[in-house]
Kinemage of the C-alpha trace (Angstrom):
@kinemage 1
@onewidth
@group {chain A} dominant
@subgroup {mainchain}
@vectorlist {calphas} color= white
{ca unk a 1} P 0.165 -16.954 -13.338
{ca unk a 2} L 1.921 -17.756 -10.607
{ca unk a 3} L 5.030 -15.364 -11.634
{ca unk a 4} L 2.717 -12.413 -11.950
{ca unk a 5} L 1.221 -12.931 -8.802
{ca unk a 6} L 4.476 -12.679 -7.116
{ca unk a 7} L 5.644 -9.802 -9.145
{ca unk a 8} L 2.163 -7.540 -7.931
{ca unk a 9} L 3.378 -8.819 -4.699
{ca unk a 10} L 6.360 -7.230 -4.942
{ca unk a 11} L 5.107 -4.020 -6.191
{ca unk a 12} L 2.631 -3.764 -3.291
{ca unk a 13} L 5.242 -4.348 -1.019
{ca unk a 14} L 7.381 -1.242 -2.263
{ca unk a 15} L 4.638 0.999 -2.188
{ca unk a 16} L 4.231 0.164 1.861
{ca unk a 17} L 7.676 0.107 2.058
{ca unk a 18} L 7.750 3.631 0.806
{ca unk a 19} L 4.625 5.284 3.065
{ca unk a 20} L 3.859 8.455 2.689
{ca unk a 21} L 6.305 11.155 2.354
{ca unk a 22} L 4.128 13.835 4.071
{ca unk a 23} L 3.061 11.242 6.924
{ca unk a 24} L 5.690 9.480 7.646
{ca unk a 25} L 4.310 7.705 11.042
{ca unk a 26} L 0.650 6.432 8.602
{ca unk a 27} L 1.773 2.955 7.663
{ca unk a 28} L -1.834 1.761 6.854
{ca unk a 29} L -2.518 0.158 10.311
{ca unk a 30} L -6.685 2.037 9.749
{ca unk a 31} L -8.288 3.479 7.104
{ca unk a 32} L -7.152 6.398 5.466
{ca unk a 33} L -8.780 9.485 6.041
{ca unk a 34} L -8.473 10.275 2.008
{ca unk a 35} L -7.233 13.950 2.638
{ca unk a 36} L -4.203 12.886 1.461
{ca unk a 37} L -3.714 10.498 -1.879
{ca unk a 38} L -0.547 9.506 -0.972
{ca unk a 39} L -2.205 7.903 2.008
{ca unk a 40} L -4.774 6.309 0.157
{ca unk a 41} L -2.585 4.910 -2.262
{ca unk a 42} L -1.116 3.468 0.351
{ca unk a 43} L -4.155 2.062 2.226
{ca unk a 44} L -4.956 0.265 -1.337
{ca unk a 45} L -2.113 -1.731 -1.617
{ca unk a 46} L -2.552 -2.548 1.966
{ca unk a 47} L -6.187 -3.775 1.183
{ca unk a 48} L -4.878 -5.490 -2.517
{ca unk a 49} L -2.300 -7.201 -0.937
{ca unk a 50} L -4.206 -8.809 1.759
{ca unk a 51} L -6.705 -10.290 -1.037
{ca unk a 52} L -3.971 -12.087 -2.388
């Protein structure tokens, strides 16, 4: 359990690590407007990873 925990951890922390490639400066600090799915996507992983 633990193991895959860590590893969606991981995951989540790439795809912040990445951003957005069309808004560069939006590093899910507020909600994202959801004009742009990259952004959301984004703003998810944000919200996932604070859950865990």
């Amino acid at each position: 359990m633990r193991k895959d925990t860590d590893q969606r951890k991981i995951e989540l922390l790439k795809i912040l690590a990445e951003g957005c490639r069309k808004h560069p400066a939006y590093r899910a600090r507020r909600k994202a407007t959801e004009r742009c799915e990259e952004c959301v996507i984004v703003w998810k992983a944000r919200i996932e990873l604070n859950e865990i």
